[in-house]
C-alpha positions in Angstrom: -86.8 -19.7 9.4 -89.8 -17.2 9.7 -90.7 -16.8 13.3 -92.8 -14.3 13.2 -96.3 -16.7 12.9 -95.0 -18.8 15.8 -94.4 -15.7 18.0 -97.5 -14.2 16.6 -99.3 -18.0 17.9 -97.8 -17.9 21.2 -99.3 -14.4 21.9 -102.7 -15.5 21.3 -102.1 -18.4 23.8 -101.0 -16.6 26.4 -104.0 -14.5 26.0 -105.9 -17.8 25.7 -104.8 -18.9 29.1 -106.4 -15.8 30.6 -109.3 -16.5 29.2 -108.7 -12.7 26.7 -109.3 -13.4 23.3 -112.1 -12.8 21.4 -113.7 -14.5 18.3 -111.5 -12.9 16.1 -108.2 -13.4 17.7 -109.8 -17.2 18.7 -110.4 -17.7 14.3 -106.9 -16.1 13.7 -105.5 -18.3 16.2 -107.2 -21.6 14.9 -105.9 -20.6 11.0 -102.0 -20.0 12.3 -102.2 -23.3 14.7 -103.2 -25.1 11.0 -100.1 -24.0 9.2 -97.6 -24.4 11.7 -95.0 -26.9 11.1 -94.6 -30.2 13.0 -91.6 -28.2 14.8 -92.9 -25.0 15.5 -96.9 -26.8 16.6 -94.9 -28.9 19.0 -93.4 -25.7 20.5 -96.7 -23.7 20.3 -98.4 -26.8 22.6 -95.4 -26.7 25.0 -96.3 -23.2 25.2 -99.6 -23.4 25.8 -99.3 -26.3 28.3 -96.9 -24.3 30.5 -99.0 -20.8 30.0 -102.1 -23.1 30.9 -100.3 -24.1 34.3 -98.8 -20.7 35.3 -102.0 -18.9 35.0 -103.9 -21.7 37.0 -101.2 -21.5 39.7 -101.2 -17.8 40.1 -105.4 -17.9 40.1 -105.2 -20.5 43.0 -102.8 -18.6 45.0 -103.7 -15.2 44.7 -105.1 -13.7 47.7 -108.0 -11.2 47.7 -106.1 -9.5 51.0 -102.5 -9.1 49.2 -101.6 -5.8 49.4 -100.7 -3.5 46.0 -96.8 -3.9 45.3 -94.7 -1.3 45.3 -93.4 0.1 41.8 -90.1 -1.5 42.5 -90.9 -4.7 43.5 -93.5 -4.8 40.3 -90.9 -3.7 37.9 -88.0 -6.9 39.4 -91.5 -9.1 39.2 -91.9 -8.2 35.4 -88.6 -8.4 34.7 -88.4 -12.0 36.5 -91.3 -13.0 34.4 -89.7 -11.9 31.1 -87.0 -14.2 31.6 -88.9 -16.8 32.7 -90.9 -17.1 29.5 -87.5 -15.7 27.3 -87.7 -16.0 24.1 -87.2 -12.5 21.5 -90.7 -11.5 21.2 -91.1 -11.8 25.3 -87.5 -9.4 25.9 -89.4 -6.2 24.2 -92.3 -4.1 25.3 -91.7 -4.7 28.9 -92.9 -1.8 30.3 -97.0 -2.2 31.8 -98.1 -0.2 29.3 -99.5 -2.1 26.4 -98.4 -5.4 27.5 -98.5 -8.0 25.0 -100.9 -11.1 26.0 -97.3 -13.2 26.4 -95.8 -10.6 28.7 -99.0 -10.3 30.9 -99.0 -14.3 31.1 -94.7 -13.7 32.7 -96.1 -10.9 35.1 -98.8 -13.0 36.8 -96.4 -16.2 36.7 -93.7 -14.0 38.3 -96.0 -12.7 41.1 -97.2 -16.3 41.7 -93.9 -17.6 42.1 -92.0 -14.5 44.2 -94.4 -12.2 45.8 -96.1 -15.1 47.8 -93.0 -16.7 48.1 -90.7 -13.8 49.0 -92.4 -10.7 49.7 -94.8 -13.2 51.7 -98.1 -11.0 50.3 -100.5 -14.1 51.3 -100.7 -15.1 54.2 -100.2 -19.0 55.1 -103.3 -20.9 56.5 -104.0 -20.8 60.4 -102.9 -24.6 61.5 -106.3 -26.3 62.9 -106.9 -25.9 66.5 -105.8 -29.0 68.8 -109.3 -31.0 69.3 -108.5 -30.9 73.6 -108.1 -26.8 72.9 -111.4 -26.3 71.0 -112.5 -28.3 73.7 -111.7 -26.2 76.5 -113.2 -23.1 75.0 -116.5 -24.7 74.2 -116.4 -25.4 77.9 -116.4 -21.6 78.5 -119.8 -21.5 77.0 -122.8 -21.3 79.4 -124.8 -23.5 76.9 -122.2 -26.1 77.1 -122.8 -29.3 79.1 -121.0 -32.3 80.4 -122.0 -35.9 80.8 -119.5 -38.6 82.4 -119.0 -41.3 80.8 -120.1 -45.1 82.8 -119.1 -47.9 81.0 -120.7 -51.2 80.6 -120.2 -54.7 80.5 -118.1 -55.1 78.2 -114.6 -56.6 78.5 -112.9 -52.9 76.5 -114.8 -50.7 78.9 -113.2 -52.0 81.6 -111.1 -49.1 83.4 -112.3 -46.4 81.3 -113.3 -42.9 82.6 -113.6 -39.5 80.7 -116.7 -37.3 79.4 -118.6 -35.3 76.3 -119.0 -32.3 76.5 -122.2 -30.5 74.2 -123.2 -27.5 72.7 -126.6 -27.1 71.4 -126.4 -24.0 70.2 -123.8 -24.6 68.0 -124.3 -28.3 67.7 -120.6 -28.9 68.5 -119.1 -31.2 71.2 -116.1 -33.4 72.3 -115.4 -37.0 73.9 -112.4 -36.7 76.1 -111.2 -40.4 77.2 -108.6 -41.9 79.8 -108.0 -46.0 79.2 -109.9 -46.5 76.2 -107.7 -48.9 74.0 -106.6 -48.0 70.8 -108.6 -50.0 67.9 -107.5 -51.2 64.7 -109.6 -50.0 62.1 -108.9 -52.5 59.7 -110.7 -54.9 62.2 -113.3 -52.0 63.8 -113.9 -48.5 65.1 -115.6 -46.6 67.4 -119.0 -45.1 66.4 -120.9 -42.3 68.7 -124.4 -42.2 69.3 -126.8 -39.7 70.0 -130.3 -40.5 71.4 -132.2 -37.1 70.4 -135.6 -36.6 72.7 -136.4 -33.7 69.6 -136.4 -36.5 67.2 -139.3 -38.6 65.8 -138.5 -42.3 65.5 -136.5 -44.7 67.7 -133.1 -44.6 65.8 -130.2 -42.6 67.2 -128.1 -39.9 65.8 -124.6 -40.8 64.3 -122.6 -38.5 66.0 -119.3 -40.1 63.7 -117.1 -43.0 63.2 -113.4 -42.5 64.9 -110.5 -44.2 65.6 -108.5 -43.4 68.6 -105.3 -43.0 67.0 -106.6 -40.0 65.4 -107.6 -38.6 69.1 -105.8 -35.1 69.9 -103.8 -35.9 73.1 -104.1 -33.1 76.0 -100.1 -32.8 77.3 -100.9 -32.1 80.3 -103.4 -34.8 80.9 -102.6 -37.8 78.7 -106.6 -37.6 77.7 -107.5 -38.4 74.6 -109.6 -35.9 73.2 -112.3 -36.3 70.1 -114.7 -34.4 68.3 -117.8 -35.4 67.6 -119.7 -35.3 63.9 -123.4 -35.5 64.1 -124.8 -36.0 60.2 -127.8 -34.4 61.6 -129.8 -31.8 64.2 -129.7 -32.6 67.4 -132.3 -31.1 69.1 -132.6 -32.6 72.6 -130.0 -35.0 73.5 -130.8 -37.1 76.1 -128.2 -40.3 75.9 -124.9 -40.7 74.4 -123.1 -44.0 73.6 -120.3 -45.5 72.0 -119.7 -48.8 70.2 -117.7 -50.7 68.6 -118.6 -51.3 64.6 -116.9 -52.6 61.7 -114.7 -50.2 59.6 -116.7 -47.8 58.4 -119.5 -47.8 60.8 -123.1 -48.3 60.5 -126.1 -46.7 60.0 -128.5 -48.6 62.8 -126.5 -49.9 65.6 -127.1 -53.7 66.5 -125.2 -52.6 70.4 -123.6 -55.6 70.2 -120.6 -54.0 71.4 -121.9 -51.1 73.6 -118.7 -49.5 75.6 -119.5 -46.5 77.0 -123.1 -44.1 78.0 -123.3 -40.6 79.4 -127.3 -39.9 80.3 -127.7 -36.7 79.6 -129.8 -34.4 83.0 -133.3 -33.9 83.1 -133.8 -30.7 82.1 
């Protein structure tokens, strides 16, 4: 059987997948594609399927801050990259110089697969700060303030205590809460509420939907510690308050179920 159009093919796809041929080498790879056999065009879309994949996967993991591999490690990472596509055609011209398309398509695949994964050239992402952390270093902030929480009527505010804490500067904040019972948020969830002095109109700010469950927990404390999401500015908050919605919250609170305020000082 003559191989040498389906080798000839799977060159141009590699190439393909790296987005390197031009409108000649794009035509030639269209006419070879058409007189393929059933065989070898089921092999040539394997090809392209797995040469699509590699190339996406070495895209979305290479870092911008890996450092330049040494010759050694590059030569073992072309090497590794041969054999994994294998094949004749891919076991000659392995050297960097004048790579063929196919060869190039091993070498990235290679360095996706080993030199993040052993030689550890990207670095893994930073876990998210613990909300009750954050929280502690915005307190550290002179333009940070804190409001304690006073609870209402309401039979679920009974024995609760705890604060937010706000940052207008960098419109960030936190609710930190001791005996507030967990909800179900299949039934409801809690929704903040920020009453903004620098906004026109009567309606409060949504300061984000939350379930309790979800709280970061301070070890030390037990208190439950929650960020808080305004969807806009805040300019001047003056009152802060939590209720109780359905799941997903609202947009205009009815306070049918109003747990907790926190007035902000008079400036």
């Amino acid at each position: 059987m003559n191989t040498q159009p389906l080798d000839r093919v799977i060159d141009l796809l590699a190439g393909a997948s790296a987005g390197g041929l031009d409108a000649a080498e794009r035509q030639e790879l269209e006419s070879l594609l058409s007189r393929l056999s059933p065989a070898d065009r089921a092999l040539a879309d394997a090809a392209a399927a797995d040469f699509n994949r590699l190339s996406g996967a070495t895209i979305a993991n290479w870092s911008v801050e890996a450092k330049p591999l040494a010759p050694d490690v590059r030569a073992r990472l072309l090497a590794k990259g041969v054999e994994t596509i294998g094949g004749p055609a891919a076991r000659t011209n392995t050297t960097a110089p004048g790579m063929r398309p196919r060869e190039m398509v091993a070498w990235l695949t290679a360095a996706a697969s080993l030199a993040f994964a052993i030689f550890t050239l990207k670095k893994p992402p930073a876990p998210p700060e613990p909300a009750y952390l954050a929280r502690t270093e915005l307190l550290q902030q002179a333009e940070t303030q804190t409001v304690a929480w006073s609870t209402t009527e309401d039979k679920d505010a009974k024995g609760v205590s705890g604060d937010i804490v706000w940052n207008g500067k960098e419109q960030r904040g936190f609710m930190r809460f001791q005996g507030l019972a967990a909800n179900d948020p299949r039934v409801q969830q809690y929704q903040l509420w920020i009453f903004d002095k620098g906004r026109e109109g009567e309606f409060p700010v949504d300061g984000g939907v939350f379930d309790l469950a979800n709280a970061s927990r301070d070890p030390k404390t037990g208190d439950l510690v929650v960020p808080v999401q305004p969807k806009l500015l805040v300019k001047d908050p003056a009152l802060f308050a939590v209720t109780l919605e359905i799941p997903g919250g609202v947009v205009v609170t009815k306070k049918e179920r109003l747990l907790l305020l926190a007035k902000a000082p008079e400036k």
